[in-house]
N, C-alpha and C positions, 0 to 999 in steps of 0.2 A: 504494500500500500504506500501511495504517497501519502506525508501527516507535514504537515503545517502547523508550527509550535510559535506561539508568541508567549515570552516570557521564558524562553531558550537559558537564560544565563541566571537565575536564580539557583538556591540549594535543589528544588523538586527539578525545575527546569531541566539542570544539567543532567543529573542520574537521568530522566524521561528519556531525554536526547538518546544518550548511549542504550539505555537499554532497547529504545526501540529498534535501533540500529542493529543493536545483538542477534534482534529477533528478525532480521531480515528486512527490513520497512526503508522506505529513502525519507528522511528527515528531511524540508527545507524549516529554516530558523528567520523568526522575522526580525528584523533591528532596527533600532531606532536612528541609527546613524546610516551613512553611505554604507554598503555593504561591500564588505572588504576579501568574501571569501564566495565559493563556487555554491556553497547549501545558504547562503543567507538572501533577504528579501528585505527593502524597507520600506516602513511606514513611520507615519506620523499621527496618531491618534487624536490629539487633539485638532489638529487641522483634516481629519477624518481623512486622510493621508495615503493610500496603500498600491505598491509600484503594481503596476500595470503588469501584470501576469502572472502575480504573487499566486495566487488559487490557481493556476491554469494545472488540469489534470490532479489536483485536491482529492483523494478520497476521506478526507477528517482535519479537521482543525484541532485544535486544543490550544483552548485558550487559558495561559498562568498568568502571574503577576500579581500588580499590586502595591502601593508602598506595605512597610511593617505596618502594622497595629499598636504592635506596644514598643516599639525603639523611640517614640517621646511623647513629651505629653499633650493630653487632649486639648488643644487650645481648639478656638474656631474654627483657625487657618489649618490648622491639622487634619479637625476630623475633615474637613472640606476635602484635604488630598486623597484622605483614603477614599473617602465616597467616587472624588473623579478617577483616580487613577485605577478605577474599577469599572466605573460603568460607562465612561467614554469609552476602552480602547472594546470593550465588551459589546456596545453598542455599534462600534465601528467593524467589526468581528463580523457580527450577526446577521450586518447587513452586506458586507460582502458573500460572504456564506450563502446568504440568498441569493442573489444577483448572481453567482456564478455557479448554482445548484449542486452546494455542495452537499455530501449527501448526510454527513455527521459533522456533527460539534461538539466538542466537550468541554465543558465551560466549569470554570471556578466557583468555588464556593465556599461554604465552611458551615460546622456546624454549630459557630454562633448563631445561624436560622432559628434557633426552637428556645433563644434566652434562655435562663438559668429554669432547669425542670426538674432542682431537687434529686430525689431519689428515685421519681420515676422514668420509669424505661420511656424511652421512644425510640424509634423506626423513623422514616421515609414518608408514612404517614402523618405522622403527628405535625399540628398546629405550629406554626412562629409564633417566636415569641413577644416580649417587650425588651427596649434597651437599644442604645447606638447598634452595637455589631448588628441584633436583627434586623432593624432596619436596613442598615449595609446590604448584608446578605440579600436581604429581600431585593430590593430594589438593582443589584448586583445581577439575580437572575430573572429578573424581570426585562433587565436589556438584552434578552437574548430572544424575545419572540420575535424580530424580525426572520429570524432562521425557523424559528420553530412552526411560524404562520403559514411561511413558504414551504414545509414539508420534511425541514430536514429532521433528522433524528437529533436530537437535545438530552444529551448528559448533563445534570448538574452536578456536579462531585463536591458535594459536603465535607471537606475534610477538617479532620482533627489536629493534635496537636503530631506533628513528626518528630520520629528520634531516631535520629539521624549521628553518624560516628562524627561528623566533621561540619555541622552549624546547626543553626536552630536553637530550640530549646536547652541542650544538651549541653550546646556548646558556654551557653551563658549561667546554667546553674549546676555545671559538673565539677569547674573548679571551686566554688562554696560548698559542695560534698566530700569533696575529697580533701580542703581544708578544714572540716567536722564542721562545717556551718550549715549545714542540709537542714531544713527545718519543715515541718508541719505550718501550713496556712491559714490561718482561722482555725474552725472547727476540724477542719483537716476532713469535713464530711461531704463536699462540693465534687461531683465528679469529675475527672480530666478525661477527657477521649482520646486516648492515644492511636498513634498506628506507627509501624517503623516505616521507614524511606523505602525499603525492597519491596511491601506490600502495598504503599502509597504507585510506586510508580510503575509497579505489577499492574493495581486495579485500574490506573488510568488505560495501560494499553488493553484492557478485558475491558474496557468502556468503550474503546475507540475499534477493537474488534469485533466486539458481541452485540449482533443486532438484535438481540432482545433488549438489551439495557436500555432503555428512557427514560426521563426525566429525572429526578432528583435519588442521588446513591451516596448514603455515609461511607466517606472514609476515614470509618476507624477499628481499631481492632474488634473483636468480637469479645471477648471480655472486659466490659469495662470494671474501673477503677475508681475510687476515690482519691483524693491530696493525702488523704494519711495513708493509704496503702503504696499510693506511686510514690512517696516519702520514702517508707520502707524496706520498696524493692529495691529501688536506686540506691539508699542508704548499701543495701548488701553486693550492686553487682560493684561497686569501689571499695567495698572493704569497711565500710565507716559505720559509727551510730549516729542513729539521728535523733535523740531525746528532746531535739529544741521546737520550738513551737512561733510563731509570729503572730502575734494579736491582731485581730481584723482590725482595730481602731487605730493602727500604727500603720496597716495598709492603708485605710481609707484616708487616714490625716496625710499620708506621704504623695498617695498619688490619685486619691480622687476617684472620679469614676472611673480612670481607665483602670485602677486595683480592683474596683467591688466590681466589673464588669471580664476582666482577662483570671483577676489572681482567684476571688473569692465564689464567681457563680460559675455554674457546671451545668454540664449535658450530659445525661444516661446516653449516652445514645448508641444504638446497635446498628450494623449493618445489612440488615434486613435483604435489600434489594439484587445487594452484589452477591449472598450467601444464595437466594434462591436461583438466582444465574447460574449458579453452578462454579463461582468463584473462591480457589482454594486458599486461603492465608498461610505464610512464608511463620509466620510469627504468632501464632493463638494468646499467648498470656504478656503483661509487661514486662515478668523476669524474661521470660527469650528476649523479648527486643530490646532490652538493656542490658541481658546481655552482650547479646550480639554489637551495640553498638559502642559501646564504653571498653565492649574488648576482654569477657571475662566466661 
């Protein structure tokens, strides 16, 4: 298949790239600058921008990116980037995607969609929520019915948090673990939805090949977790204890909504749609993927 990757040079981006490569498929990469190599394409998103033949012969897009969520803080001008630097280049996507019939998209997400749902489960089915990310989210895959209107097939890929050997999450609270500062967050009872990087970019290409898959698919492991238990696992794939705890009101005094909304609230969320597809996981519990990815 030809696949068409915008958002190429991220932590997901890059593994995607190669693995799809592994698996046979010709990657072109979109860029936002002149393109300097034989697989690359550019656009300009905000100026709804995209070279003239970029899709030609397209069987799937996949659309990543995004600025960070939590690399600063929520000012106006902030949440305002994440909101555009989602639903422009997403909305610019959709409508090429249409216009040059393409016949799959696989478009970004997260499963900030369903706000903070406690302890209960949810699925693919369930409700959004309240709160910035949801809104985000929402309106995120809502820039994609230009494609979806015109026929194509619409992955939404809900993903969760990735743990990953070399960025991400991992990469910024691995060395406070392995300096014994690993702590529990609040009640430590807010779930995390994890998934590792192999499974993350496994499930995109079983989106991007499996024509059963439509609309909206959690990626994240199949057992979820709580902050005190993904504490504990982590605590053990470095070797470390974690006895410490960080008070909700020391998150919220320090960073506001973006704490009570990244640090303190949580999604049960399962992978319903990608399991009845017949999609296998690399990683079943957090200990494998912490193992696996911290190297133990």
């Amino acid at each position: 298949m030809r696949v068409v990757v915008a958002g190429s040079s991220g932590l997901i981006g890059t593994a995607l790239v190669a693995h799809l490569r592994g698996a046979g498929h010709e990657v072109l990469r979109l860029v936002r600058r002149a393109p300097a190599a034989p697989d690359e394409r550019g656009w300009d998103p905000p100026s709804g921008r995209l070279d003239d033949g970029a899709l030609d012969g397209a069987d799937a897009v996949v659309n990543l990116g995004g600025v960070g969520i939590a690399e600063r803080p929520w000012s106006g001008a902030r949440k305002q980037a994440v909101r555009d630097s989602r639903n422009v280049p997403t909305d610019v996507l959709a409508t090429a995607v249409a216009r040059h019939g393409v016949p799959t998209l696989v478009s970004g997400s997260a499963v900030g969609y369903y706000g903070d749902t406690g302890d209960r489960e949810t699925d693919e089915s369930g409700p959004s929520g309240s709160g910035f990310l949801a809104d985000v989210c929402r309106d995120w895959e809502a820039a994609t019915a230009p494609a979806s209107d015109a026929g194509a097939r619409v992955v939404l890929v809900r993903t969760g948090l990735v743990l990953s050997p070399s960025g991400g999450l991992l990469a910024r609270v691995r060395p406070l673990f392995k300096g014994f500062l690993g702590a529990r967050l609040g009640s430590g009872e807010q779930y995390m939805p994890w998934i590792s990087l192999d499974d993350e970019v496994a499930a995109i290409r079983f989106a991007v090949e499996n024509d059963t898959l439509r609309g909206p698919a959690n990626l994240t492991g199949p057992v979820p977790v709580t902050n005190a238990e993904f504490t504990t696992e982590l605590g053990h794939a470095v070797g470390r204890p974690t006895p410490l705890a960080v008070p909700a009101f020391v998150i919220t005094a320090g960073l506001g909504e973006l704490g009570r909304e990244t640090l303190l609230m949580g999604q049960r969320a399962v992978p319903k749609a990608l399991l009845d597809a017949g999609f296998q996981f690399r990683h079943h519990t957090v200990g494998d993927a912490l193992s696996a990815a911290v190297g133990t």
